[in-house]
Every structure is written in structure tokens, then in C-alpha cells.
N, C-alpha and C positions, 0 to 999 in steps of 0.2 A: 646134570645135563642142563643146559641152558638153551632156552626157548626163546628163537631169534622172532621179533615182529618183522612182518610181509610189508614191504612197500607196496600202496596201494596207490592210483592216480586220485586227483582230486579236481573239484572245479579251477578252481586256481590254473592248473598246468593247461585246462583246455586250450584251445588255437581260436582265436577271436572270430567274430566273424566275417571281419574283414579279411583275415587270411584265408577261411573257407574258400570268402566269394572269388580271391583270387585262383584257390587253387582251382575252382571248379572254374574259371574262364583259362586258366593256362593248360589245364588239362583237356578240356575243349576244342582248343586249338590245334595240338597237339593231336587228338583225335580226328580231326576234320582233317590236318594232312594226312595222317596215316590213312583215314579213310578216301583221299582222294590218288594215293598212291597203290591202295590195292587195287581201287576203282581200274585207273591205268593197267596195270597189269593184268586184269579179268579181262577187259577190255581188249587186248594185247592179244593174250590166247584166245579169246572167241573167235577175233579175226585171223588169227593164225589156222583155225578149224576150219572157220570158212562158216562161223557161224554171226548170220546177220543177227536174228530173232534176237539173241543176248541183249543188244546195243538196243534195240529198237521197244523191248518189255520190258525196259529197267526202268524208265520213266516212272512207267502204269504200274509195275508191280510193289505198290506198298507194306507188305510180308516179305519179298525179297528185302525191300530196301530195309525195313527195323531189324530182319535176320540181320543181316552181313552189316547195320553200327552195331546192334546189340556185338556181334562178335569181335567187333575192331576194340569194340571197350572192355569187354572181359581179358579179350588177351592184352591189351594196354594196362589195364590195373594190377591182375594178377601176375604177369611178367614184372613189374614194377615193385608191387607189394610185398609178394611173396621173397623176393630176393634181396630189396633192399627196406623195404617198410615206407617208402617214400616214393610218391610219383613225381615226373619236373615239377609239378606245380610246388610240392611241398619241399621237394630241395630251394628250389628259390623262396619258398615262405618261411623255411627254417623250420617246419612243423615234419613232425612224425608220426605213423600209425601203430599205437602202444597193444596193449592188453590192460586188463587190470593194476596189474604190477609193474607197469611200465616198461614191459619187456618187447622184445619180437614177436606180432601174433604170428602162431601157427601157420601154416596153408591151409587147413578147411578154415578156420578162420577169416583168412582173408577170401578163397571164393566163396562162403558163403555173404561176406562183407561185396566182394563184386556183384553177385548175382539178386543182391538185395536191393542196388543199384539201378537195376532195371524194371522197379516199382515203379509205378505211375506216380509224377509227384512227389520223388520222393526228394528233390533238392529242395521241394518246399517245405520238407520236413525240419528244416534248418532255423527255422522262425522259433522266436523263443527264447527263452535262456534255461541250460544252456545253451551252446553251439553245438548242440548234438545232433544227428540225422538219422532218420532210420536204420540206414545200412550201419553207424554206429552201434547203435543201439542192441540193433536183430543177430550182431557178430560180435557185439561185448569187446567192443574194439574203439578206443580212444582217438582222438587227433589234438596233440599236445603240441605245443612247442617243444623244440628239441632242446634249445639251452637250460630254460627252464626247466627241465625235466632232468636233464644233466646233474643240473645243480643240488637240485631239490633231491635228488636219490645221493649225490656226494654227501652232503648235508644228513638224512638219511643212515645211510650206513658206516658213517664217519665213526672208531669207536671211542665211545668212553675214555675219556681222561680220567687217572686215578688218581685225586689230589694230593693221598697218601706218599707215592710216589719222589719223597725228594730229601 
């Protein structure tokens, strides 16, 4: 019986920090409309109710307003993550969200990777080397380049040439 070695991620494959810092402003963006689009539609049906109060305590209510981002970005990540391992930001940075092994993380993986996200501070976690973050870290969950990691597992699991062979 032969015992296959596990690909494992390495520093190497990480996603620089410049692709972070991208993906964290593309996915920002992206969050700010969605969140300006749900805004519209609450907006829509209150006055549809006939409810003023809505439009007039959204300003003042600071608990409402981090509830309803905190949830435009859980379901922005985890829709994203969970299905494809890649939010827009990281398709256009060519970066992916691994595992260990370099595979698809799980779904508690990845919400517990979302929901670590809404740590105080924790984009500043990103300072350092590596380019690791919290929500990395607390979810055991990579952001590698995707060619790279492509390569590097072909590479990998390439098998053995038999010299003997000819």
C-alpha cells in the first residue's frame, strides 16, 4: 500500500498584498452598491406601508445601520465563497480561497471566515508578512493565487517517471 503525501499551501502561493488591498477595495465597492440597492428597496416598501419613521430613524440609528452592512457582507461573501471560493474582487485579482490543501474550503469554513470579518480591525490584521488576516487565520483558510497554485499542485501530483522504463 502506498502512502500518497497531502499537498499542503505554502507561503509562496499566498496572494501579495497588493492583491489583498485590491480585493478589499473591489469588494467594497461592490458592497456599497449592493448596500445602496437594498437601502432603495427598504426604502420603497416603507413608503409603500405608509411608513415615514423608517426613512426618518435610519440616519440616527447606528445599530440598525452596522446590522443591515454587517448583513449585505455576510451574504456578499458567503454567496460568493461558498459557491465559487472567489469574490469579484478575487476573480479580477486571479486569487482564490484555499484550505490547507489547497482545495475548496467547506461552508462552516467559509461563514466562520465571513463572520470573523466583522471583527473590529481586523483588515488591519493584514500588516506583516505574511499576507494573512484574521478571518484567515481563525478559518484556516488561505488566499493564494490561483495560477500559482494550479501549477504548483500539477507540479505536485505529477507522477513519477520510471527511468527503468525503456
Amino acid at each position: 500500500m502506498e502512502h500518497r503525501k497531502q499537498f499542503t499551501v505554502s507561503e509562496e502561493l499566498l496572494a501579495s498584498h497588493g492583491q489583498r488591498f485590491l480585493n478589499l477595495l473591489i469588494d467594497t465597492i461592490i458592497q456599497v452598491v449592493l448596500l445602496f440597492i437594498a437601502l432603495v428597496f427598504a426604502v420603497a416598501i416603507a413608503e409603500s406601508n405608509g411608513n415615514k419613521s423608517f426613512i426618518t430613524n435610519l440616519p440616527a440609528n447606528t445599530l440598525a445601520q452596522y446590522t443591515f452592512t454587517a448583513c449585505i457582507a455576510l451574504f456578499y461573501y458567503n454567496v460568493f465563497e461558498i459557491f465559487s471560493a472567489r469574490t469579484v474582487g478575487k476573480w479580477i485579482t486571479q486569487t482564490v480561497v484555499v484550505d490547507q490543501n489547497g482545495e475548496k474550503p467547506n461552508s462552516e469554513m467559509i461563514m466562520v471566515r465571513s463572520l470573523c470579518r466583522l471583527i473590529p480591525f481586523n483588515a488591519l490584521s493584514i500588516i506583516g508578512f505574511p499576507a494573512r488576516t484574521w478571518h484567515d487565520s481563525l478559518s484556516k483558510t488561505y488566499v493564494v493565487d490561483k495560477k500559482a497554485l494550479e501549477e504548483e499542485k500539477r507540479l505536485f501530483y505529477k507522477p513519477k517517471s520510471n527511468h527503468n522504463e525503456e
